[in-house]
N, C-alpha and C positions, 0 to 999 in steps of 0.2 A: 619513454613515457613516464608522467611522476606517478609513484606510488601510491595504490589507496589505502586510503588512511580508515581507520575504524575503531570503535570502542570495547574492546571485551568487560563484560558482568558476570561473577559468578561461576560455579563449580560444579556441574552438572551431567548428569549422562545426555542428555537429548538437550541439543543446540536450538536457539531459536534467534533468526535473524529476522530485522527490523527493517521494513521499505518504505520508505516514507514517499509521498506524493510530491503531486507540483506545486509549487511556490514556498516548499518548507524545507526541515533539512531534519538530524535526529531527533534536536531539541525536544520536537513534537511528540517523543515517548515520555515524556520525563513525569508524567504521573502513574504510566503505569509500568514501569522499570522497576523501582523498590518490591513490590509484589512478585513480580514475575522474577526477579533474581534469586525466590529461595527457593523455585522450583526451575531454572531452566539456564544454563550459560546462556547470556543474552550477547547480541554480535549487533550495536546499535552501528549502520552505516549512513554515512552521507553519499548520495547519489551521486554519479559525475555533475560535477558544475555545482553543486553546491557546498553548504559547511567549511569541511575543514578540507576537501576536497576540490574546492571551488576553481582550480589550478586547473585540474580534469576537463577542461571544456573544448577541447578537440573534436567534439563527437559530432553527428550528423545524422544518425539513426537509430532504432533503439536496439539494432541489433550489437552495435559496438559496446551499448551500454551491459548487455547482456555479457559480452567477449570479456568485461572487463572484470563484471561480479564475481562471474564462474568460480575461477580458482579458487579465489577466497571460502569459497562453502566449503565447512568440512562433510562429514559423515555425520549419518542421524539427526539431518535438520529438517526443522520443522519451521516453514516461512513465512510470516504476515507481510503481507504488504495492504495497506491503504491508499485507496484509487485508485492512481496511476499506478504508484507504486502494487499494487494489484497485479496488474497486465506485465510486471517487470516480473511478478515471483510467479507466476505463471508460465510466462514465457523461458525461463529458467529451468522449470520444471520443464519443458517439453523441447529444452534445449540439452539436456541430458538428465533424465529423473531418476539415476542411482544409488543419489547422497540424498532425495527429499521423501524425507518420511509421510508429512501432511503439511496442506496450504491452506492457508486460516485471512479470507478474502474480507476488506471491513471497505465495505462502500465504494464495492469495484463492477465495472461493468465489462464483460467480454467485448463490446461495441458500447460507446460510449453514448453517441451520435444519434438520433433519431433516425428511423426507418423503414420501410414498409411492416407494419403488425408488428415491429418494437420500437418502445418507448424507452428516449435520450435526450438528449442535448439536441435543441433546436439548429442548423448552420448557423440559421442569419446573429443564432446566440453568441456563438462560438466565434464570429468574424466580429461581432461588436467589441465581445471582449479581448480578441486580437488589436485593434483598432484603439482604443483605452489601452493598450499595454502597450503603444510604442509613444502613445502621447504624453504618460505620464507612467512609468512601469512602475515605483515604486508606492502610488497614490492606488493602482490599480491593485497590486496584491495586499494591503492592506485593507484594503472593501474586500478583498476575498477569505484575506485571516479575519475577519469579523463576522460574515457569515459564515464561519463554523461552529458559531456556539448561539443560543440562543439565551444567552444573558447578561445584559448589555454591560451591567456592571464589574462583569468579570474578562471585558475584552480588554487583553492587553496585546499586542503584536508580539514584543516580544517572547511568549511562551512556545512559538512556534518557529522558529528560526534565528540561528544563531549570525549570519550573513547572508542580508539578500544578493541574490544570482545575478550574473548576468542576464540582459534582455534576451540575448543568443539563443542561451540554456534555459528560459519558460518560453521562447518561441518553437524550440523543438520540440517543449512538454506538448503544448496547444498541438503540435504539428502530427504529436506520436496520437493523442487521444481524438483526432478527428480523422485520421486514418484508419487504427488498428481494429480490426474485425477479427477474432477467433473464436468467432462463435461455434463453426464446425470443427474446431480440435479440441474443446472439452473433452469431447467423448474417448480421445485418448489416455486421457487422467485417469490412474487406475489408481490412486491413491486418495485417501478420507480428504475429503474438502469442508472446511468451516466459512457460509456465506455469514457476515455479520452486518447491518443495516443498522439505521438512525431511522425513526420512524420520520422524522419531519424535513428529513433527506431532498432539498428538491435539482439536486442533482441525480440520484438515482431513485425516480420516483417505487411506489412502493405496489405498485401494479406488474413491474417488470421482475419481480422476484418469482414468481409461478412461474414465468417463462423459460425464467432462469435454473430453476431446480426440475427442467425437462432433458437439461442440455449436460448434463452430470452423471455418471453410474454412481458415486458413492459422496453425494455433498449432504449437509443440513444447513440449513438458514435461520439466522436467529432475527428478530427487529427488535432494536431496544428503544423501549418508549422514551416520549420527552426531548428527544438528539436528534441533529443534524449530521450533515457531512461528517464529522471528526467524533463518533459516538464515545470513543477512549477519553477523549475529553471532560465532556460532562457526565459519565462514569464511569470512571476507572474501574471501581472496583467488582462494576458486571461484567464490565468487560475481560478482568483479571479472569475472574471464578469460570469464565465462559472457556478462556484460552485455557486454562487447567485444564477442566476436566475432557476438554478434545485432545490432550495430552496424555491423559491418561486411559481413552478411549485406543489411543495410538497403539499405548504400551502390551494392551491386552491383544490387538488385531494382527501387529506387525512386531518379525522381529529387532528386536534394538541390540546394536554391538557396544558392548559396555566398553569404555574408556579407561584409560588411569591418570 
């Protein structure tokens, strides 16, 4: 199988690796990387099937995708992942939680999907924008990188993706996020969880966060005004200060094995 590929930042005791979501690849840290590298070695990856990893596209489920990250986590990490990418550092953690210190969740839903008494993603939503993704897949994630910022002047595609994916690899994204339900294994997270939101989010609307800080022993929820989907976007630098100090929250809770 080819190798994953990934970007090491920085010199630090506590590790903090980067999950990016669907239709994007690392690229999408790249405002809040300079920040976060003088407090944390940062481990920016590309997903199977994307980036620089784009070769990776063998997969079929997200458990492979999970088989594949694993190794790669050292000790003393602390994991973001964004949406999907969400459900990926999640499932990570509960796919063996000995190396993850705390999960720092930015615009992630345990169930994506609408529900009885939770609020999601419509189907007939999710089957349209399946349907636009085979008629035109590159026209379609481009209306998607535009809807993560709400300033029309500052939308460029490019800041969110270095190579778009195969159809294959965001057909499986769509496939994992209108499946996946772990809404009853939260409660096995015995580790600090950071929920972080966009207020003007209409992906994960802002009703479903009470719901969500039921289903948790040890989370906090932040919503950061003014942002959508991709809050690290249009502010980095709450976003930065926010990722600190749940670092430093870590440091005092849990013990850290110092490095050389």
């Amino acid at each position: 199988m080819e190798k994953l590929h990934f970007k090491t930042i920085g010199k630090h005791n506590i590790n903090l690796i980067l999950i990016h979501g669907w239709g994007t690849d690392s690229k999408i840290w790249k405002k809040i990387t300079p920040k976060l590298t003088k407090h944390f070695k940062l481990y920016l990856i590309d997903l199977p099937g994307y980036g620089k990893n784009i070769k990776l596209e063998n997969i079929n489920k997200i458990e492979e995708i999970i088989n594949i990250l694993y190794p790669y986590i050292p000790n003393n990490t602390v994991i973001v992942g964004w949406s999907m990418g969400g459900i990926i550092a999640t499932k990570i953690y509960l796919h063996n939680p000995t190396k993850i210190k705390g999960l720092i969740l930015i615009s992630t839903s345990p169930c994506f999907i609408k529900k009885k008494k939770w609020p999601g993603i419509k189907l007939k939503t999710l089957k349209l924008f399946k349907i636009n993704l085979k008629k035109n897949y590159k026209k379609t994630i481009n209306i998607f990188h535009n809807s993560l910022l709400l300033n029309k002047k500052s939308k460029k595609n490019n800041i969110f993706i270095k190579k778009i994916p195969k159809k294959k690899i965001l057909e499986l994204g769509l496939k994992i996020i209108k499946n996946i339900d772990i809404r009853n294994e939260l409660i096995k997270i015995n580790i600090p969880v950071l929920n972080i939101y966009g207020e003007k989010d209409n992906i994960i609307p802002k009703k479903f966060i009470h719901k969500l800080n039921k289903l948790y022993l040890n989370n906090k929820s932040i919503i950061i005004p003014n942002t959508t989907h991709a809050p690290f976007i249009s502010k980095p630098k709450i976003i930065c200060k926010q990722i600190i100090k749940f670092k430093n929250f870590i440091k005092k809770t849990q013990k850290i094995i110092y490095h050389k």
